[in-house]
KEKE-455120 format. One record per residue (C-alpha): residue number from 0; residue in one letter; chain; x, y, z. Coordinates in steps of 0.05 Angstrom, whole numbers. Layout:
N
  num  residuo  cadena       x       y       z
  NUM        A       A       X       Y       Z
...
This chain:
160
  num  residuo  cadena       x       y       z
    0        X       A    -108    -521    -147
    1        X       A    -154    -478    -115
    2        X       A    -192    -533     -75
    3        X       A    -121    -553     -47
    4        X       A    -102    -485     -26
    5        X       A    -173    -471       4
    6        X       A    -164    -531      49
    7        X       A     -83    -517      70
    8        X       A     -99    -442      83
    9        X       A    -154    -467     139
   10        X       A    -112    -509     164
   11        X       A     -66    -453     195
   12        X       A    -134    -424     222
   13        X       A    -103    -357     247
   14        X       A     -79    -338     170
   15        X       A    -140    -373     144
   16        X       A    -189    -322     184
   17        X       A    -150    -260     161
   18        X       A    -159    -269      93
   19        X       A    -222    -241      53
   20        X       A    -228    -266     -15
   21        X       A    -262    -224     -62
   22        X       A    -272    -246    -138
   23        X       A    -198    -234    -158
   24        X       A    -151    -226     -94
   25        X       A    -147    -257     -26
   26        X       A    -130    -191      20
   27        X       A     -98    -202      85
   28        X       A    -140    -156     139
   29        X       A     -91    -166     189
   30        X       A     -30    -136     207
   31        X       A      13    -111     156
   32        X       A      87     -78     153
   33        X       A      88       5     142
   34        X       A      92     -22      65
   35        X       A      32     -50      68
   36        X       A      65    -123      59
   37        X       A      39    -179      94
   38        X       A      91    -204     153
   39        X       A      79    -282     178
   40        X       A     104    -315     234
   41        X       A     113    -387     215
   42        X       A     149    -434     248
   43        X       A     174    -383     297
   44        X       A     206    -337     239
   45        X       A     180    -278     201
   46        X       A     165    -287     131
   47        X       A     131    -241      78
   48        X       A      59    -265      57
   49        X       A      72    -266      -9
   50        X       A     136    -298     -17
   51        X       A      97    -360      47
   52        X       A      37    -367      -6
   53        X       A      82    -374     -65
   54        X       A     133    -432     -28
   55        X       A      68    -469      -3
   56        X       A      23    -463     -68
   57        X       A      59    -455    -130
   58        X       A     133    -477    -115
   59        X       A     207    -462     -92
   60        X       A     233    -391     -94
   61        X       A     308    -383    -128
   62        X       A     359    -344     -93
   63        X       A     356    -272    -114
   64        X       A     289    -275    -145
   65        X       A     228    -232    -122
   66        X       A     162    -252    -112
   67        X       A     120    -199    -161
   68        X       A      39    -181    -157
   69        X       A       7    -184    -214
   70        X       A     -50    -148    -184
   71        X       A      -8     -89    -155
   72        X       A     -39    -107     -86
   73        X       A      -2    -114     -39
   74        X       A     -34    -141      29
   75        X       A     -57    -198     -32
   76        X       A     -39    -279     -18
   77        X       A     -75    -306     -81
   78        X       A     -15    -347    -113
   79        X       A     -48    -343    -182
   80        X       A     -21    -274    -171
   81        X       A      45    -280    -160
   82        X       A      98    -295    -207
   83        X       A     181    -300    -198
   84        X       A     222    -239    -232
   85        X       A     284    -211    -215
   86        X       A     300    -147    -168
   87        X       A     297    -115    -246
   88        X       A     239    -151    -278
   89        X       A     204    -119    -213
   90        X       A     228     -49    -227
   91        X       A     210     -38    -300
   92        X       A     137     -81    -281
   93        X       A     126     -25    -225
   94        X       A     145      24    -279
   95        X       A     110       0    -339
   96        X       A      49      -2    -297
   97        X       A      58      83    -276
   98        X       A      65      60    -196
   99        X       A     139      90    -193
  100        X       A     154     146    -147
  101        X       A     178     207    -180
  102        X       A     218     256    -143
  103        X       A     204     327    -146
  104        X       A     131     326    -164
  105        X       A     100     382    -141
  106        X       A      22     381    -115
  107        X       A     -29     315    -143
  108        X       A      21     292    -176
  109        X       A      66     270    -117
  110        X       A      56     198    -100
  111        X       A      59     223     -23
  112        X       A       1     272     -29
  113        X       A     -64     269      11
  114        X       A     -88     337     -19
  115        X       A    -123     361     -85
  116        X       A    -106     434    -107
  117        X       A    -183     447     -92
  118        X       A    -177     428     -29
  119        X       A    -112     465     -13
  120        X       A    -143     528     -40
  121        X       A    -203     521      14
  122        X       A    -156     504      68
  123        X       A    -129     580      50
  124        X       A    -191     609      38
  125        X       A    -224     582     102
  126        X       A    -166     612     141
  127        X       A    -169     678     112
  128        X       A    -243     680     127
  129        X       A    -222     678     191
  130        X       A    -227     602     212
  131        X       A    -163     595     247
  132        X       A    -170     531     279
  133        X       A    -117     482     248
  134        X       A    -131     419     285
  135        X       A    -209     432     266
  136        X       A    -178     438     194
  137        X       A    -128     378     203
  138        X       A    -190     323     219
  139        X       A    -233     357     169
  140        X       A    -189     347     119
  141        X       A    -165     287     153
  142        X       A     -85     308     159
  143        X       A     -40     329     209
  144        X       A     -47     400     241
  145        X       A      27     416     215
  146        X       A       5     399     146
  147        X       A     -48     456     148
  148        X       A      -1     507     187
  149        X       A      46     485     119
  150        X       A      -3     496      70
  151        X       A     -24     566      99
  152        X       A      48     591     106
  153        X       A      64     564      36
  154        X       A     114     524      59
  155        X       A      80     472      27
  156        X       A      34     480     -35
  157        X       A      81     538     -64
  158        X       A      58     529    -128
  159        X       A      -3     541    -127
């Protein structure tokens, strides 16, 4: 199998270059959706990467069904995998695996946060010492300028 795929994938030479293998996945370094989901044009329509590689390379894909990672990676196009499951079957794999969002969490344990407590705490101590230069702050700590003007009037970081 992975001859034939090796020799279809350089056939469409502009998907063919985009694609570093490493030992386990084949990443996509091009452009990818805000998701981080590979999005093809083929044949003059838009297609997700995964669900392309699994049509071409390991079969037909059943109305309704999802095409699932088994490597949790999602710019990935390595059909060995990707496996069928149901909108459910995806749900309780993302689950079982810890990679669910969880609303409410405050600090590190938000899915959405760029910040450690540490560093939060030297954002504040910085300013108080007198460094009052957020956008020096915001590339230093590689976020956006409102983030630190949040952090230092607690609007974000509360706890802590």
């Amino acid at each position: 199998m992975k001859i034939l795929i090796s020799a279809l994938v350089l056939r469409n030479k502009m998907i063919g270059k985009k694609i570093k293998k490493t030992a386990t996945c084949w990443l996509y370094t091009g452009a990818v959706t805000k998701n981080g989901y590979v999005n093809l044009t083929v044949n003059k329509k838009q297609i997700l990467g995964h669900r392309y590689f699994y049509l071409k390379f390991v079969g037909k894909i059943p109305k309704g069904m999802c095409v699932c990672h088994k490597c949790d990676i999602r710019n990935c196009l390595n059909p060995e995998h990707l496996f069928l499951g149901t909108q459910k079957d995806n749900v309780q794999d993302m689950i079982k695996k810890g990679r669910q969002v969880v609303f409410g969490l405050k600090g590190e344990k938000n899915a959405n946060s760029k910040l450690s407590e540490k560093q939060v705490l030297e954002i504040r101590k910085l300013w108080e010492n007198n460094f009052h230069f957020s956008s020096k702050l915001a590339r230093q700590f590689n976020v956006n300028r409102v983030t630190i003007i949040r952090i230092i009037t607690r609007d974000n970081w509360k706890h802590i």
